[in-house]
PLY file of the C-alpha trace (Angstrom):
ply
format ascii 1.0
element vertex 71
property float x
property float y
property float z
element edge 70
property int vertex1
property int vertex2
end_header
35.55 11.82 11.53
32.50 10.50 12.02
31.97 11.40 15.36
32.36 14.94 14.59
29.94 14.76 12.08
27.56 12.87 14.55
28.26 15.62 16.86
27.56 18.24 14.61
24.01 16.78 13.37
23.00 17.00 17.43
24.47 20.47 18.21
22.35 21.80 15.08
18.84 19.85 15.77
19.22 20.81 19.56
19.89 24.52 18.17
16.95 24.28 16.17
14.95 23.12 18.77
15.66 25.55 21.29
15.60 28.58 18.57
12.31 26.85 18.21
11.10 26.95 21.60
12.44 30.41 21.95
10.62 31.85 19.06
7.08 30.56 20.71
7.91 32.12 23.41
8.69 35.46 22.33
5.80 35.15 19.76
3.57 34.18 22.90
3.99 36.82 25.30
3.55 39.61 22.17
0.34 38.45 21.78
-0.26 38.69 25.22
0.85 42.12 25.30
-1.13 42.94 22.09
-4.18 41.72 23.97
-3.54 43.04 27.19
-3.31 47.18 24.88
-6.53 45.44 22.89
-8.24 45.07 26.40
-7.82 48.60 27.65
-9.73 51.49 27.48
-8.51 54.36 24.96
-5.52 56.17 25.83
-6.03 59.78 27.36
-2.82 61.95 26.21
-2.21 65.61 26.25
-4.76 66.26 29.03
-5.03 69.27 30.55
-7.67 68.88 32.99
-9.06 66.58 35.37
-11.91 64.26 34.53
-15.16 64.74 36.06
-14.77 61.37 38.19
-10.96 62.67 39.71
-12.19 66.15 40.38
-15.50 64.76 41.81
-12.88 62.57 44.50
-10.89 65.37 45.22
-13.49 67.63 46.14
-14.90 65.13 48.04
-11.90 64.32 49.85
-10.48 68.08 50.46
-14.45 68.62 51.92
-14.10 65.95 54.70
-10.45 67.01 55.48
-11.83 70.55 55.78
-14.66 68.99 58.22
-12.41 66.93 59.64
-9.64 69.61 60.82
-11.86 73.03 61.29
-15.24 71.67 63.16
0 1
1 2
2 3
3 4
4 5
5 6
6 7
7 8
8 9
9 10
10 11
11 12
12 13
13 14
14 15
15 16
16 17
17 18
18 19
19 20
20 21
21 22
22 23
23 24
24 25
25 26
26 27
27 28
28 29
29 30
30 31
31 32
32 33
33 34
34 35
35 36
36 37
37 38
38 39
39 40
40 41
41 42
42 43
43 44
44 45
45 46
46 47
47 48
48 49
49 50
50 51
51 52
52 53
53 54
54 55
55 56
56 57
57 58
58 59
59 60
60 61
61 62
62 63
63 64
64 65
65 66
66 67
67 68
68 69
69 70
């Protein structure tokens, strides 16, 4: 009997401990994740054009293709 009792004291402190170790974890890498969204720039949605940076690059690149194919 008191073996089982013994037994039963371990399984539930090595439970704990591991529920323990679990919940850091999880708790860890949302805070990472929190700061990682923190960290970035704000969110373009709904866009329905092109930023002046991408079409600048695309111009860009189409103009040296076009040099680079029909000279």
């Amino acid at each position: 009997m008191r073996s089982s009792i013994k037994q039963l004291i371990i399984g539930l402190a090595v439970a704990t401990g591991l529920s323990a170790v679990g919940v850091s974890v999880i708790g860890g890498a949302v805070a990472q994740s929190v700061a990682e969204q923190a960290n970035q720039g704000p969110v373009l949605t709904n866009r329905h054009e092109s930023s002046v940076s991408e079409t600048d690059f695309q111009l860009g690149a189409r103009q040296q293709l076009h040099r680079y194919f029909f000279k």
